[in-house]
Every structure is written in structure tokens, then in C-alpha cells.
C-alpha positions as CSV (number, residue, x, y, z in Angstrom):
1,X,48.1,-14.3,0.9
2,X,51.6,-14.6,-0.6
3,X,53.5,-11.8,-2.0
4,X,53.3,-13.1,-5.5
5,X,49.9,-12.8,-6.2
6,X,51.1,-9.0,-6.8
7,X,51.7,-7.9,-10.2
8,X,54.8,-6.7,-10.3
9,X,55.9,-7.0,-6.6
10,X,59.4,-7.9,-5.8
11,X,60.6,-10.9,-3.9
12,X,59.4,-10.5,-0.3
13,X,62.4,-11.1,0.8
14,X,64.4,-8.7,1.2
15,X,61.5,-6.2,1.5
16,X,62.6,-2.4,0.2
17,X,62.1,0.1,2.8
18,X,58.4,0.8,3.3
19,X,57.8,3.9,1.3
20,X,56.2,7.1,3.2
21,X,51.9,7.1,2.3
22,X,50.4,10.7,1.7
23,X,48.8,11.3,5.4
24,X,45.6,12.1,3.2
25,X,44.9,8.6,1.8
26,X,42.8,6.9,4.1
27,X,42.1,3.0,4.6
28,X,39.5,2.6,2.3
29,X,41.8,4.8,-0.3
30,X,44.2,2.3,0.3
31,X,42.0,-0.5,-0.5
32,X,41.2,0.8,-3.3
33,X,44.6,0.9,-4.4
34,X,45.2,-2.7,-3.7
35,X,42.0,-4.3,-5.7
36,X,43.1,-2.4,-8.5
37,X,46.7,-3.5,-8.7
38,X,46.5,-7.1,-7.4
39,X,45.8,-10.1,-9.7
40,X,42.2,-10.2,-10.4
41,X,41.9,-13.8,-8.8
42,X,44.0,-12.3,-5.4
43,X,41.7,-9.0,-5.4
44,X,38.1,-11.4,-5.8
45,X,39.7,-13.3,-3.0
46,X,40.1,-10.2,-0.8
47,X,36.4,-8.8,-1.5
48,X,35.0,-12.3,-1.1
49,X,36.1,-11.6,3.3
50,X,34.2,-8.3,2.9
51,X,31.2,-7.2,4.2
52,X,29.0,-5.5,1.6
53,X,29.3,-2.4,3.3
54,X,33.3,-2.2,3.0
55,X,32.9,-3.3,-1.2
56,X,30.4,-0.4,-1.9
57,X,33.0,2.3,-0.2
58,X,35.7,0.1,-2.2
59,X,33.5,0.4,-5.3
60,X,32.6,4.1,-4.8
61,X,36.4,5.3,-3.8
62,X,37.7,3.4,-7.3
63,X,35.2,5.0,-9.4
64,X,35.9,8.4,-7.6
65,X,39.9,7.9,-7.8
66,X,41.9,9.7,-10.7
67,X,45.6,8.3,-11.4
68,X,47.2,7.1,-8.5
69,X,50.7,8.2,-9.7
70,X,53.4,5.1,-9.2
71,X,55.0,6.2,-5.9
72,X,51.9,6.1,-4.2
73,X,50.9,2.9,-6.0
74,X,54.3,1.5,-4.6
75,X,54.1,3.2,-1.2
76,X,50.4,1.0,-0.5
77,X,51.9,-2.1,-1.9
78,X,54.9,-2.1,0.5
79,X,53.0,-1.2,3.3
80,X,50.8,-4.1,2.4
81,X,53.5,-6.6,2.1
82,X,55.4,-5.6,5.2
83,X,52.1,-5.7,7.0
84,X,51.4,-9.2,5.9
85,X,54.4,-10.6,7.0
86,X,53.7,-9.7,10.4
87,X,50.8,-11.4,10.6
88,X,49.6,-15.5,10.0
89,X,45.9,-15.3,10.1
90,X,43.7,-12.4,10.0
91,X,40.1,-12.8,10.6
92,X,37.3,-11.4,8.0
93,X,35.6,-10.5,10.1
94,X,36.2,-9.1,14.1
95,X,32.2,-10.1,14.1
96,X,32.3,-13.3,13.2
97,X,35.6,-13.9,15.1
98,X,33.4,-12.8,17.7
99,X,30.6,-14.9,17.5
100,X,32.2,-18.3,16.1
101,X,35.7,-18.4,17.1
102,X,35.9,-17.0,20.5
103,X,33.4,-19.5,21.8
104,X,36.2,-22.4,21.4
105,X,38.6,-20.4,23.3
106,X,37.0,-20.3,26.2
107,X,36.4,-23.1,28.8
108,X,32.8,-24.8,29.1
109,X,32.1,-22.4,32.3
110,X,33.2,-19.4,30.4
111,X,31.4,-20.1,27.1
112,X,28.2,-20.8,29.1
113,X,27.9,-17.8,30.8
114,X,29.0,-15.3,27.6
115,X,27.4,-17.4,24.8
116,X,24.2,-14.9,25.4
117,X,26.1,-12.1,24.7
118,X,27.8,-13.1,22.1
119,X,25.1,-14.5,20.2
120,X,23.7,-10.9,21.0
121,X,26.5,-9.4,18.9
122,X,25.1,-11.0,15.9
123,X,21.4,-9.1,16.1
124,X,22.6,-6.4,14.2
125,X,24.1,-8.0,11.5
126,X,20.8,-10.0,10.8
127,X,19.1,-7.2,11.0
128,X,21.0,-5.1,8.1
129,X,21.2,-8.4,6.0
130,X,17.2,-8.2,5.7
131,X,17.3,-4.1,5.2
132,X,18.6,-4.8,1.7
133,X,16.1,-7.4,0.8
134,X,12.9,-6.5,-0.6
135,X,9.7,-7.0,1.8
136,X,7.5,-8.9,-0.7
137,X,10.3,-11.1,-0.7
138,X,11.0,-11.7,3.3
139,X,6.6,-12.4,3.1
140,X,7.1,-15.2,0.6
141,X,9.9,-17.0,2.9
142,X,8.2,-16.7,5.9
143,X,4.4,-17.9,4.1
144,X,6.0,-21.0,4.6
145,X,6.8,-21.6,8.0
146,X,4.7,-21.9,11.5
147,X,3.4,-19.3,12.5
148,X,5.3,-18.8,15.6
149,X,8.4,-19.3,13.5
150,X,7.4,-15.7,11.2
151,X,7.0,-14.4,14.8
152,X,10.3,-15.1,16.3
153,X,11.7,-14.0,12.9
154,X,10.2,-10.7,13.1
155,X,11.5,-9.8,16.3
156,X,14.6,-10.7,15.9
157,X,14.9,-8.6,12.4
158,X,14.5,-5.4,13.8
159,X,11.7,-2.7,14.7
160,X,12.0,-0.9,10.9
161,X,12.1,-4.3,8.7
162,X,9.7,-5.8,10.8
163,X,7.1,-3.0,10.0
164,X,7.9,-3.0,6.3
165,X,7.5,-6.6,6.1
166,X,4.2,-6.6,8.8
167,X,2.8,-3.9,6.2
168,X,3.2,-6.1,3.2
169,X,1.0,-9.8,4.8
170,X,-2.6,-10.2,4.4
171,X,-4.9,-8.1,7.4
172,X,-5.6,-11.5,8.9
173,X,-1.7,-13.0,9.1
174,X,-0.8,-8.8,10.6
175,X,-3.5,-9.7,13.4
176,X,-2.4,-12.9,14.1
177,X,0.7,-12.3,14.0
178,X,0.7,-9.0,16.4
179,X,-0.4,-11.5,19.0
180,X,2.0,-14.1,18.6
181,X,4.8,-11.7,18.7
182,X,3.2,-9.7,21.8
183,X,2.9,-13.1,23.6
184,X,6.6,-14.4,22.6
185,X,8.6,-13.5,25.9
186,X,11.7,-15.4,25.2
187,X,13.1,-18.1,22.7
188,X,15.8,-20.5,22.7
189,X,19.5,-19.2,21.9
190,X,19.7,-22.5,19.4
191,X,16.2,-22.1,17.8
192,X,16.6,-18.1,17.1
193,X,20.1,-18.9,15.5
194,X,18.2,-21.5,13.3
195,X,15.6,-19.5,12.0
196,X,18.2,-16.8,11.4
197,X,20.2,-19.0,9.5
198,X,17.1,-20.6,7.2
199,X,15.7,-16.9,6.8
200,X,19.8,-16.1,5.0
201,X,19.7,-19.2,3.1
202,X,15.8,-18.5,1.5
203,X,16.7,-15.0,0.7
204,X,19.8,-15.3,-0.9
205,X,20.0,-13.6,-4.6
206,X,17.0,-11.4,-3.1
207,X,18.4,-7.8,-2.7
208,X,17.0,-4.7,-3.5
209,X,16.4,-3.8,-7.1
210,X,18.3,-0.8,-8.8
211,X,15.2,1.3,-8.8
212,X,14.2,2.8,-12.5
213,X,11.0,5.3,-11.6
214,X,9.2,2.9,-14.3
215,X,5.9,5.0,-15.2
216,X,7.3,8.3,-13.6
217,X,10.5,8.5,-15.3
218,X,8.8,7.3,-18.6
219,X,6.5,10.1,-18.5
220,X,9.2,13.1,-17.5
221,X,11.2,11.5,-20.6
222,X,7.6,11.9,-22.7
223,X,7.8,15.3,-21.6
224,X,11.1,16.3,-22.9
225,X,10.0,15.2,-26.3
226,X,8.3,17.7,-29.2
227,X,4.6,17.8,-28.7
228,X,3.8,15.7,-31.6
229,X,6.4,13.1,-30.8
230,X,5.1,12.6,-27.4
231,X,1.5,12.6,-29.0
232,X,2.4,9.9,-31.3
233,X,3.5,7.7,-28.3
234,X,0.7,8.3,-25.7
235,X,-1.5,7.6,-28.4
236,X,0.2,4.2,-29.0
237,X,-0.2,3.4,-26.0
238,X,-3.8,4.8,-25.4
239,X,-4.7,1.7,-28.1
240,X,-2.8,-0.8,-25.9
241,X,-3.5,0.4,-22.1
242,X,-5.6,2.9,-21.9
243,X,-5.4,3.6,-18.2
244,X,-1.1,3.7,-18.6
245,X,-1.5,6.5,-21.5
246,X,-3.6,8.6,-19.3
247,X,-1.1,8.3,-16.0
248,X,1.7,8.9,-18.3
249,X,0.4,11.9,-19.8
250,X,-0.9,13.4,-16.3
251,X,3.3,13.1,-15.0
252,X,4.7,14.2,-18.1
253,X,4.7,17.3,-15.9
254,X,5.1,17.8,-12.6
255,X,4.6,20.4,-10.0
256,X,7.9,21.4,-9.9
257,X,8.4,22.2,-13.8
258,X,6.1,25.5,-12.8
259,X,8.9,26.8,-11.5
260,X,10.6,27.5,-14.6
261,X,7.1,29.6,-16.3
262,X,8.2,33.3,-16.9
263,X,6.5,36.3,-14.9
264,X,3.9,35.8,-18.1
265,X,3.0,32.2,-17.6
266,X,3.0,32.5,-13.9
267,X,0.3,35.9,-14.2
268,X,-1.8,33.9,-16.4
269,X,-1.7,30.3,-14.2
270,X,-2.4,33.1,-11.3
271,X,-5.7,34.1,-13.5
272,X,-7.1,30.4,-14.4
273,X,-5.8,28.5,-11.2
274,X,-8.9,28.2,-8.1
275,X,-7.5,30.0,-5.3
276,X,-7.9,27.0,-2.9
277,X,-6.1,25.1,-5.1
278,X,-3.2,27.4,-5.3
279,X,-2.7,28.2,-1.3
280,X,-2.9,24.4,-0.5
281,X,-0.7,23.5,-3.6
282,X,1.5,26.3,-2.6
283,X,2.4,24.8,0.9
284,X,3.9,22.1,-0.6
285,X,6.2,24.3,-2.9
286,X,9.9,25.2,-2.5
287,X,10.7,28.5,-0.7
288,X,12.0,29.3,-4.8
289,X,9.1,28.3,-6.1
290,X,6.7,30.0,-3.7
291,X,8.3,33.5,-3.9
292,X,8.0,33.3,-7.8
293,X,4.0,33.1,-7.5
294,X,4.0,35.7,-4.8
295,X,6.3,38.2,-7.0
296,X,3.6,38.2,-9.7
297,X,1.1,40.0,-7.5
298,X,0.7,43.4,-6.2
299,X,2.0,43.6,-2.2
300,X,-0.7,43.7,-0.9
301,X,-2.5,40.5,-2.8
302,X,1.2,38.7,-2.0
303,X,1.0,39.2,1.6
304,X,-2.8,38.1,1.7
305,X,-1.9,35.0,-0.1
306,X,1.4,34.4,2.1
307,X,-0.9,34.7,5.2
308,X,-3.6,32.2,4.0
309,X,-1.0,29.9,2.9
310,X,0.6,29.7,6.7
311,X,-2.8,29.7,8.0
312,X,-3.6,26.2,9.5
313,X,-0.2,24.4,8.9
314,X,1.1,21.8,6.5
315,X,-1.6,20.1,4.3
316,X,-2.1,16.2,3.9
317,X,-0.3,14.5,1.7
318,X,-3.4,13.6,-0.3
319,X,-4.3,16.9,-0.3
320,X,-1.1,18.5,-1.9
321,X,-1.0,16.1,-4.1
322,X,-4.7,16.8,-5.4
323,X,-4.4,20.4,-5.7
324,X,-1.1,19.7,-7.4
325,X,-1.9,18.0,-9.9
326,X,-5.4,20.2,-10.9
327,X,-2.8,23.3,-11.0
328,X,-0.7,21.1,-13.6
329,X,-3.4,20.2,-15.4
330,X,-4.2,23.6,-16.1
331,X,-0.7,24.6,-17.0
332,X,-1.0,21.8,-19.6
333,X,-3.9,23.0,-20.8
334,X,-2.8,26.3,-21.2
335,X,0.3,25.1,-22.6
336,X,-1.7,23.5,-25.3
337,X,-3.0,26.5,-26.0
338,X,-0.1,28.2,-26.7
339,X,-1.1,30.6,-23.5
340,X,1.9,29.7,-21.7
341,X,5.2,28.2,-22.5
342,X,6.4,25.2,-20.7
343,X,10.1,24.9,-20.4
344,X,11.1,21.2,-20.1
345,X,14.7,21.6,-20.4
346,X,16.6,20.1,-23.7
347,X,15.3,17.5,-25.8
348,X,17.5,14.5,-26.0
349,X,20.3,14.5,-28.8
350,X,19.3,13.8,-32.0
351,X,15.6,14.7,-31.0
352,X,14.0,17.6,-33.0
């Protein structure tokens, strides 16, 4: 990359002295430093020969980084130019290197006996490209294909994505399937690389949404509104999905609002609440949380309920979630009420 893709570097020739770095700034600091200052078309140049796991710590150390003060902007910039003169070619990628340039250095004995391992050093890079795509999506690609060809692919994508993706198919593709992989001892080097290679191309563009929470993030929001607001939307819709309304107004508190009740709203969810409800709810609480029900009653009723909370171990998650949900339905209702005052935290600006 020459020196004059820099904004405002010098000649490269003669180089300044390379400028001392702060011993703090580390590599990826350094980076940083470099997309920032070079010319936009030199910087997407430089990202394009990096993995996505070096542009997110890229990404994440810019948006983190304060002014980087001129001498240290100076001192990286040096350091990069006199670095870059030392060197012709670099490779993106000491993987890649690995697996496609080294080949053609060796002889045709050599190559033969390491291709195995070096086509082994590519397993794990196929196997975090399909982590970051979605499972419904992997299932689509491989619908397609023979099925011995969706069995080769899911051993070769690793024991976590595999499961994920197994999880999503139709019962009668997972049983078929189980076999065909159990069966599958061994597979050509050529035919894996293939698959590998069609499996990239199909699920390119298919990564992992930014999740949003969807129905229950729209119903903590509902909940941070003024009663009659909120109203006024669930009964919307109510008139347009029915089935929505009522989900949304069963989240638009959760479990872990209780915490914030007063000694009074606590002493009267103590009065209303089933017992078994409460000790199997209660196991699922925060330490925080817990302590703030068990202050609210005498020592002796605190240590009996303690006990029968411990007793027997960690519920299901079924369970808890049950029993949850019936103590925040009556914490709702006494909220409606006026028994007990829920505390939500702020409504948003400009909400009265």
C-alpha cells in the first residue's frame, strides 16, 4: 500500500525518525488509529483483508477511543510507514496463507503427505462462519441438496451449530439424518472442501439479525407508559390481534419489577400471593430480590420460608416461569387497584 494513500503523510522517502508509541496502546489501538486517519478508499481496502472478528475489535476500540492527540496520531503513522517498507507482500491472512499458498511451495511428495493437515486447519474457520448465520437459514440451503451431502455438511460444521441447525429440520429429516451422519466414517478431502465452499456461497448476506426483543421489549415499553396511555394501545390492539394484546399486557411486567415494591407492597403481595406459588417463584429470584420478601416477615415465618424454598433444589424452568407470572398477575391486579404501587422507572421524555 503506498505511502500516499495517507492524508497528510510526508514523502516516504526520507522517513523522519519513527516517533516513540505509548507502551499502553495496543495493536488493535493502533489499528484503530490508522482506519481513522487513512483515505477512506486505503482504510476500506485494509478492512476488506480482515477477518470479521479483527473489524468488530476495530469497530468497538474507535467507538471507545477519545482524541488521539497529534503525536500519537504521528507516532502510529510512522511506525506504519517504516514497517511497510520493510515488507513487499503481507498475507491477510496466516490462515489462508496456510491453507492455499503453502501447498504450492512444497514439492508433490511434501504436499501429499500435509494436504490432510492443512485442509484440517481450515475446520475451524468453517465452523465460526456458520455460528453467525441464523439456523432457519443453514436448513433452507441444505433442503436442497442429497441427503448425504446435509450430512457431511453437518459434521464438518461443528458439534454446537450442528445441533442448532439438527433442532430446526422436520422430525423425519433429524432421524434420517442421525443415521446418515452416524454411518459417514470418512469423506473425500476434495468433496468436503466442495460442499464447504457451496454451503459459503448459499449463505452469504445471511448473518445473524440485530436482535430487538419484538413483543417483550414492546410490552416493558407499554409498561413505562401512564396507565391510560398504555390502555389506549392494548386496546388497539386487542381490536386487531387479540391474542398479541393479551401477551403484551401479561410482560408489561415482569418478575423482576417486584423488586422495586416498598415493605408495603411487598406485605400485601405476601397476603394475596399462594404460598406455593411464592416458594417456587422465589427460587428463581435474585439473592436481592429474595431477601426483600423474607425481610417483610417475622423471623421466624422468614426462616420457615427460606427452608422450604431450599427444600428440593432448583425448580423447572416451566415451573418458575408459571408461578412467576401468577405472582405478577396479582401484583397487577393489585396495582389496578391502587393496593400497591408499581414503580416502572421514568416515563419516556415528553410522556405525561
Amino acid at each position: 500500500m503506498p505511502a500516499a494513500v495517507l492524508r497528510s503523510v510526508p514523502p516516504p522517502i526520507p522517513l523522519p525518525p519513527p516517533l516513540p508509541v505509548a507502551p499502553s496502546l495496543t495493536g488493535v489501538q493502533k489499528a484503530a488509529v490508522l482506519v481513522m486517519y487513512l483515505d477512506r478508499d486505503a482504510a476500506r481496502a485494509l478492512l476488506k483483508g480482515l477477518s470479521d472478528d479483527e473489524v468488530e475489535r476495530i469497530a468497538t476500540t474507535i467507538a471507545e477511543m477519545g482524541d488521539s492527540g497529534e503525536e500519537t496520531v504521528e507516532a502510529v503513522v510512522t511506525d506504519f510507514v517504516a514497517q511497510l517498507r520493510q515488507v513487499s507482500v503481507l498475507p491477510a491472512s496466516g490462515r489462508n496463507f496456510a491453507r492455499n499458498v503453502l501447498p504450492g511451495l512444497f514439492d508433490d511428495d511434501r504436499r501429499a503427505r500435509m494436504g490432510a493437515h492443512l485442509r484440517r486447519i481450515g475446520d475451524d474457520d468453517f465452523e465460526a462462519f456458520v455460528r453467525t448465520r441464523p439456523a432457519r437459514a443453514v436448513v433452507s440451503v441444505l433442503s436442497d441438496e442429497h441427503p448425504q451431502v446435509r450430512a457431511i455438511a453437518m459434521l464438518r460444521m461443528g458439534t454446537e451449530n450442528a445441533a442448532r441447525v439438527l433442532a430446526c429440520m422436520p422430525v423425519e429429516d433429524q432421524t434420517d439424518l442421525a443415521i446418515r451422519m452416524a454411518q459417514a466414517e470418512s469423506v473425500a478431502p476434495e468433496l468436503a472442501e466442495d460442499i464447504e465452499a457451496a454451503l459459503r456461497r448459499a449463505l452469504v448476506g445471511f448473518e445473524d439479525g440485530l436482535p430487538l426483543g419484538g413483543v417483550e421489549r414492546t410490552a416493558r415499553i407499554l409498561g413505562r407508559m401512564p396507565r391510560e396511555r398504555n390502555a389506549r394501545v392494548l386496546d388497539g390492539v386487542r381490536a386487531l390481534e387479540g391474542g398479541l394484546a393479551d401477551d403484551l399486557q401479561r410482560r408489561m411486567v415482569s418478575f423482576e419489577d417486584l423488586e422495586r415494591l416498598d415493605s408495603r407492597g411487598i406485605q400485601a403481595l405476601l397476603r394475596a400471593v399462594e404460598r406455593p406459588d411464592l416458594i417456587i417463584a422465589l427460587k428463581g429470584a435474585s439473592p436481592t430480590m429474595r431477601d426483600q420478601f423474607l425481610k417483610n416477615l417475622s423471623a421466624r415465618a422468614a426462616a420457615d420460608l427460606l427452608e422450604e424454598i431450599e427444600i428440593g433444589g432448583p425448580a423447572r424452568r416451566a415451573q418458575l416461569r408459571e408461578s412467576q407470572d401468577r405472582v405478577v398477575a396479582i401484583a397487577r391486579h393489585l396495582a389496578d387497584e391502587g393496593t400497591i404501587y408499581l414503580d416502572l422507572g421514568e416515563p419516556a421524555d415528553g410522556v405525561a
